[in-house]
C-alpha positions as CSV (number, residue, x, y, z in Angstrom):
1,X,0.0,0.0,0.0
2,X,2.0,3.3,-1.3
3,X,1.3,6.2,1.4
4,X,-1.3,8.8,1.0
5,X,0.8,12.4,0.1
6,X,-2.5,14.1,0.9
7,X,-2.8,13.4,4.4
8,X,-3.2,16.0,7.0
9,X,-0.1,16.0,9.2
10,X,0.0,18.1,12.4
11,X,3.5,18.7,13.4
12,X,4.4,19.6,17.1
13,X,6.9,21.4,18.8
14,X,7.3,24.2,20.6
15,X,10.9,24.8,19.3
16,X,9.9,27.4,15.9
17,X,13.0,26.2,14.0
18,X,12.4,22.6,14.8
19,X,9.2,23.0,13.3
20,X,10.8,24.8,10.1
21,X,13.0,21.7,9.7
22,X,10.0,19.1,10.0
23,X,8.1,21.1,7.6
24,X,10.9,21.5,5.2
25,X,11.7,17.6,5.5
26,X,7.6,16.4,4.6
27,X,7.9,18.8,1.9
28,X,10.7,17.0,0.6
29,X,8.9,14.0,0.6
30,X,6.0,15.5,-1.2
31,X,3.8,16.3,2.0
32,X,2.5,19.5,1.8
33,X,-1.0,19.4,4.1
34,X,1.0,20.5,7.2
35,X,-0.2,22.3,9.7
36,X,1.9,23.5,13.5
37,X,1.2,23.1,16.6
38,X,3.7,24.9,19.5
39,X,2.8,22.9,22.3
40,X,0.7,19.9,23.5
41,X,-2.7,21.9,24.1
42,X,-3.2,23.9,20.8
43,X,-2.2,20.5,19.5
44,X,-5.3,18.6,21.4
45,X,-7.4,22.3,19.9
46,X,-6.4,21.4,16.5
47,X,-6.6,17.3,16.7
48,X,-10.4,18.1,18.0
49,X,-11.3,20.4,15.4
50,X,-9.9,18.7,12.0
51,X,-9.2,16.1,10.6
52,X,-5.3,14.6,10.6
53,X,-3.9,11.6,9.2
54,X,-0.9,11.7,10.9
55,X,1.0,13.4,14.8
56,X,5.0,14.1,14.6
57,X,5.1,15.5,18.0
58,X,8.1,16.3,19.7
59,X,8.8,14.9,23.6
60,X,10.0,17.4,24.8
61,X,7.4,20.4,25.5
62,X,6.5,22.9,27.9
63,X,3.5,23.1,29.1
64,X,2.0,19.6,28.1
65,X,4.8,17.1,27.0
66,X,4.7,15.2,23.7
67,X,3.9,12.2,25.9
68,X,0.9,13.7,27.8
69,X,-0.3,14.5,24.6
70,X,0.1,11.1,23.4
71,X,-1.8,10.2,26.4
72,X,-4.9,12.6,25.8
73,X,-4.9,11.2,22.1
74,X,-4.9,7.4,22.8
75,X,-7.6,8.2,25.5
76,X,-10.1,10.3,23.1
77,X,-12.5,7.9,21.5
78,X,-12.1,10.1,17.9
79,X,-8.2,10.0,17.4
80,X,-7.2,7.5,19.5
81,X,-6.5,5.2,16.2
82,X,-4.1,8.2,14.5
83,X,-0.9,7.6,14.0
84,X,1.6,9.4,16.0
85,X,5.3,9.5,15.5
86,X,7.3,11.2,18.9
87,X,10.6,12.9,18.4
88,X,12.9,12.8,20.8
89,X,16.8,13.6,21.4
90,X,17.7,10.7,23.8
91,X,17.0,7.3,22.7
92,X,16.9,7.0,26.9
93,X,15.1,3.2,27.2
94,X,12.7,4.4,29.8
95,X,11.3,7.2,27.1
96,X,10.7,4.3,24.8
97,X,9.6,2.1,26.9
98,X,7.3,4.8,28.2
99,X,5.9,6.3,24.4
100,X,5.3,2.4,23.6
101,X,3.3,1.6,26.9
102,X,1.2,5.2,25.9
103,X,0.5,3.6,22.2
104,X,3.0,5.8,20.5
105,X,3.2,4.5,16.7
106,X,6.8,5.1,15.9
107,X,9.4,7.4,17.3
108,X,12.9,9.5,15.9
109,X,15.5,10.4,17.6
110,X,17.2,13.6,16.6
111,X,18.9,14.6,14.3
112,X,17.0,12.6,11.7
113,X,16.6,13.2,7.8
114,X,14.2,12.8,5.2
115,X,15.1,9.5,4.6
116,X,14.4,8.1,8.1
117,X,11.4,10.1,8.6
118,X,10.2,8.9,5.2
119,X,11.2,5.7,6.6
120,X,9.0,6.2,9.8
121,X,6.5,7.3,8.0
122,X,5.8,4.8,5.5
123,X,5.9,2.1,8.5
124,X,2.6,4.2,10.4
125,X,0.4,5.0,7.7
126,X,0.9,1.5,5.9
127,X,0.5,-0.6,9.0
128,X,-2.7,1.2,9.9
């Protein structure tokens, strides 16, 4: 099954350039229905009020971590089947461990390129 280009992805970070650099890598692999999020809660705002194929959320946030959000998601009865990639820079066990035991889909640790996102990518939204 090839992967859907039109999907809706909501990228997540509250780090501007990181999501400058996520944008610019889905671009590169031909997504271009992104839309930003700077933290967990205008994430949850914008999960609740569209319509998204596909979270790339970053751990590490302020207020609402990428794994609180992860949380929120799993636990509402309308997204809880999106997928949802996490990015995080330690490949720490417990944060694994932790994002798997939340129902995390797939996760990146930085620095990453197109090529392993696309990677990651391809493995959530043909497995669903």
């Amino acid at each position: 099954m090839a992967m859907d280009k039109t999907t809706n992805v909501l990228i997540v970070d509250d780090y501007k350039t990181m999501l400058r650099i996520i944008r610019n890598l889905l671009k590169q692999l031909e997504f271009d229905n992104v839309e930003e999020a700077s933290d967990g809660q205008e994430a949850l705002a914008k999960l609740r009020a569209g319509q998204f194929g596909l979270v790339i959320s970053d751990w590490n946030m302020q207020p609402m971590t990428g794994l609180d959000l992860l949380k929120e998601v799993r636990a509402d009865a309308r997204l809880k089947e999106t997928p949802f990639i996490m990015i995080t820079a330690e490949s720490k066990t417990e944060n694994v461990v932790a994002a798997k035991a939340a129902g995390v889909s797939n996760y990146i640790v930085k620095p990453f390129n197109a090529e392993t996102l696309r990677g990651k990518i391809e493995k959530v939204l043909t497995d669903a």
